[in-house]
N, C-alpha and C positions, 0 to 999 in steps of 0.2 A: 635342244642339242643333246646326243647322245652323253654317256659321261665317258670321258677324255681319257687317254692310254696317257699321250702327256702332258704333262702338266709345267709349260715355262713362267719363270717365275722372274718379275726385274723391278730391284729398291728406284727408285729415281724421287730426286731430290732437285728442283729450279732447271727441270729440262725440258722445257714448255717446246723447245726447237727441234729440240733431238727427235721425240716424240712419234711425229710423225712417218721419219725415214724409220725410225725402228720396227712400227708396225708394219708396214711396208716389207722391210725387211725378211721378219719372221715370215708373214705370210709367204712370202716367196720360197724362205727356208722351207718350210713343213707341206710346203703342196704338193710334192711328190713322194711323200714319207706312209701313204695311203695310212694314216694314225689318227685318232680323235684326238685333237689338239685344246687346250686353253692357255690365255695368257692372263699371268696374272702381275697387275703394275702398280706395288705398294707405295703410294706418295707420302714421302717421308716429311712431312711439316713444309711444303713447296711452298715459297712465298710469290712465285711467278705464279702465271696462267696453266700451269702444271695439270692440276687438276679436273681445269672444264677442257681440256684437249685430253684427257682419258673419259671423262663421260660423253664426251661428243664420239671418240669410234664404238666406245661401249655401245651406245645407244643403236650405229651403223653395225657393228659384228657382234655376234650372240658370243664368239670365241671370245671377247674382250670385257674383263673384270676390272675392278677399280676397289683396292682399299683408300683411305685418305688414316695417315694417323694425326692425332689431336695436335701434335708440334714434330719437332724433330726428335726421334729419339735413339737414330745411330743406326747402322745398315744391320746387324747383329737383331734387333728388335724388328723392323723392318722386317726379315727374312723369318722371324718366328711368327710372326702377325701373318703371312704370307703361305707359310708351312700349316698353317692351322687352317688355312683355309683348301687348299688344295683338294683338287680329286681325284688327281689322274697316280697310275701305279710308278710311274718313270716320272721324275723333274729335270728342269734345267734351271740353271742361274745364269741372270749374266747383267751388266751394268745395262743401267740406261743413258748413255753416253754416247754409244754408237763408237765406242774404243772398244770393244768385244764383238768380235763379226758374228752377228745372225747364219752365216751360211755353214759354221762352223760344226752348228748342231746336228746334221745327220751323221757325221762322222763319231759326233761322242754319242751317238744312239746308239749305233753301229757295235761299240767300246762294250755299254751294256749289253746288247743281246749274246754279244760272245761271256758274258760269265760275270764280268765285272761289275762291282756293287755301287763303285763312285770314282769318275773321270773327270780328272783335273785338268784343268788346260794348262798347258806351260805359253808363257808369252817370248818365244825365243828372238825373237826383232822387235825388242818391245819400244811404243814410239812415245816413251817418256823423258823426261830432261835428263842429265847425269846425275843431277842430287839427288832423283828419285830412284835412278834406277843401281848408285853402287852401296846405297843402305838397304835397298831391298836384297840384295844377294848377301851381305851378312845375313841379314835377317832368315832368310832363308838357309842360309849354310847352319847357321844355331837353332835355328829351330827343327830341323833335320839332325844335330848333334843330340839334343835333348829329349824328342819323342822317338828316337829309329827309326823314325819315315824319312826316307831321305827321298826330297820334289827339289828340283828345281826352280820350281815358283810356287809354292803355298800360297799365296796369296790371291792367284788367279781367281778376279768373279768369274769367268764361264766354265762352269763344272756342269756334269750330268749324273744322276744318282737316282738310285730306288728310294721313294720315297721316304719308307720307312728307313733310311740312313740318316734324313735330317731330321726324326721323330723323333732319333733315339737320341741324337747327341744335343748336348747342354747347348741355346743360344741366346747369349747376352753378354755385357761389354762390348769386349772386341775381342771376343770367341768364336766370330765368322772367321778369322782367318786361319784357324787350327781345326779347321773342319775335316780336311782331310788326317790329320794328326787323332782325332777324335773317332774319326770310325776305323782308322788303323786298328786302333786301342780296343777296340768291341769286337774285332774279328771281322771285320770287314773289308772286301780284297778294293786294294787303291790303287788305281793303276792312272799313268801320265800322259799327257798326248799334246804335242805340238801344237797352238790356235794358232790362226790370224792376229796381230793386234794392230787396233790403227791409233792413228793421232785425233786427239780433240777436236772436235769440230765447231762444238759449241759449250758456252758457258765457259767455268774456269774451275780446277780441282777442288773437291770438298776435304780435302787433306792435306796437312801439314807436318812438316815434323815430332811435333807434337802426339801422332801418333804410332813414331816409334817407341817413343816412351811409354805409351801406351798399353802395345805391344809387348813389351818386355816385362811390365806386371803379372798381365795376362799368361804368358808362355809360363811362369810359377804355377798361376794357377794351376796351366795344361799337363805342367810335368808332374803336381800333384795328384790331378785326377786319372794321369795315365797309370801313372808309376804305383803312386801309392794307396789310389781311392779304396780302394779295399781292404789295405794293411798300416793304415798312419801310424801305429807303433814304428812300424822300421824307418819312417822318415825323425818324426820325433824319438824316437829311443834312439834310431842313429847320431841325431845330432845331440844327444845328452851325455850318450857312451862318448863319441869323440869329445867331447868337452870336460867330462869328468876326466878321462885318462889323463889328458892332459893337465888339470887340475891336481889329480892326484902325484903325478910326475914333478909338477913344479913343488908341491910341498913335502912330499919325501927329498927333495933337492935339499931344503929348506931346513928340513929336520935335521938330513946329516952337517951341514953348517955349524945348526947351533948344537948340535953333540959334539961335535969333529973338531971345533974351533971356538976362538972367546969373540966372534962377532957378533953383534946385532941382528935377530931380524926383525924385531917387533914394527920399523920403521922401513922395511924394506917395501917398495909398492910392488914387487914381487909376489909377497905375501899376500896382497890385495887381490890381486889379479887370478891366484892359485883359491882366494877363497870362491871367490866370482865365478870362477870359471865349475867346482863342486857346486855351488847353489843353483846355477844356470841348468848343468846337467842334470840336478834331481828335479829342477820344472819341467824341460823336456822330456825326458820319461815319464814323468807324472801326467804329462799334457796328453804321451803316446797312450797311456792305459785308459786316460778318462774318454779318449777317442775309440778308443774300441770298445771302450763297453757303450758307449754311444751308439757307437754301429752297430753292436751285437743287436742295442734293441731295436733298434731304426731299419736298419739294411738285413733283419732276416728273412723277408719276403721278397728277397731279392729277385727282379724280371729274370727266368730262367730263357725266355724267350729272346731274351737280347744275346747269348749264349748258344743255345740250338742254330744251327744252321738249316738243317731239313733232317729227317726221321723216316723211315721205312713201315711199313703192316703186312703186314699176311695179306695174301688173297684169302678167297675162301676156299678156293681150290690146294692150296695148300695145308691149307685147314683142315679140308676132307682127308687127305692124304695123310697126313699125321695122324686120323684117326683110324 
């Protein structure tokens, strides 16, 4: 098989049922996209028949690959096992579920060849329970609050994107779902697009509440790496400055007291609090400084490439001409 323009990419975990309709699917999707196509179907530790129903169409279509990882180790790992395997210049993701419509895909092609670097699907009828679906719209109103991407659904699996978008950004935890947030951050244009979404068909959800908790760790991480990766002093010094002033505040309060007046404060937990609050602020600065010279020696070869967008040359004919 030639090597593939794109390159679809899908985590599946005990979806020995789905399986079949999805290859199906896809095939239908991309036969009239005149594109070299591959599918790539990361089995995330499946303890169903998962895996010999991907070696069995592997073995029937040259288009069809199979990872197996050693257990389960979360869709975020999953998708970097997956990214590292790829060949084609354009990816797709999207569940193995058969709740992310295969037919979808031409349309978020379409999204890239007009300019765009990574297309997110928004799931606007999305056919989820209500528990799941009015924590995901916080979810997504805050984490549009905290990166300045503002999506509708960050969390949508069927996205389309140039490869090199999922190369560049950080994947593991539950950093697949700030992915759009993550290439925002690099300079990378994220534009939205209505999918299909359907209902389950088979099996039963791989998630819980548990991972909005989750989630909410993570989005720290995200707003660290968006906001501050390159400057941790001003996250750390900021919170050292806000703490000291305040610190400083509450013991010049303190001061005038016991100048001003015959009260106590040796025994005030005031005074505890104003010390705490000074000590606290000279670890945070101290923590911002030793973070940058951290970086200074770590991060000075930094990929100038993740930065450039595209670059211009002389012809030679221009070359002659200036001379």
């Amino acid at each position: 098989m030639k090597v593939p323009e794109v390159s679809l990419l899908a985590p599946a975990k005990d979806e020995r049922d789905s399986l079949p309709k999805l290859f199906a699917e896809i095939s239908e999707a991309m036969a009239g996209q005149h594109r070299e196509w591959e599918l790539l179907i990361v089995d995330d530790g499946s303890t169903d028949d998962s895996w010999q129903v991907i070696t069995e169409h592997a073995a029937l279509n040259p288009r069809i690959r199979g990872i197996r990882l050693r257990r389960n180790f979360g869709k975020a790992a999953a998708l970097a096992a997956g990214v590292a395997e790829l060949r084609g210049e354009l990816m797709v993701t999207l569940d193995a579920d058969l709740q992310d419509d295969p037919s979808e895909i031409p349309r978020l092609l379409a999204e890239l060849d007009s300019g765009a670097d990574l297309v997110s699907g928004h799931k606007a009828q999305r056919k989820d329970p209500l528990g799941k679906r009015l924590p995901s719209k916080v979810f997504n109103w805050f984490t549009g609050l905290i990166t300045g991407l503002r999506l509708s659904d960050h969390n949508c699996g069927l996205k389309a994107a140039r490869t090199e978008v999922y190369r560049r950004v950080p994947l593991y935890g539950e950093l697949h779902r700030y992915i759009p947030a993550l290439a925002h951050q690099l300079g990378y244009r994220v534009v939205e697009r209505t999918v299909n979404h359907r209902p389950r068909q088979h099996g039963v959800s791989k998630y819980g509440l548990e991972r909005y908790a989750r989630g909410a760790l993570d989005l720290l991480t995200v707003m660290a790496l968006t906001r501050y990766g390159r400057r941790p002093a001003h996250l750390f010094g900021g919170l050292g400055m806000l703490a000291g002033t305040l610190g400083t505040l509450v013991l010049l309060y303190l001061t005038g007291v016991w100048l001003f007046t015959e009260e106590s404060i040796g025994t005030r937990p005031l005074l505890t609090l104003g010390i705490l609050l000074e000590i606290f602020g000279v670890q945070m600065i101290s923590l911002g400084l030793l973070a940058e010279l951290v970086l200074h020696r770590t991060g000075r070869e930094h990929d100038v490439t993740v930065l450039v967008a595209e670059q211009t040359t002389r012809t030679a004919n221009s070359d002659q001409h200036a001379s």
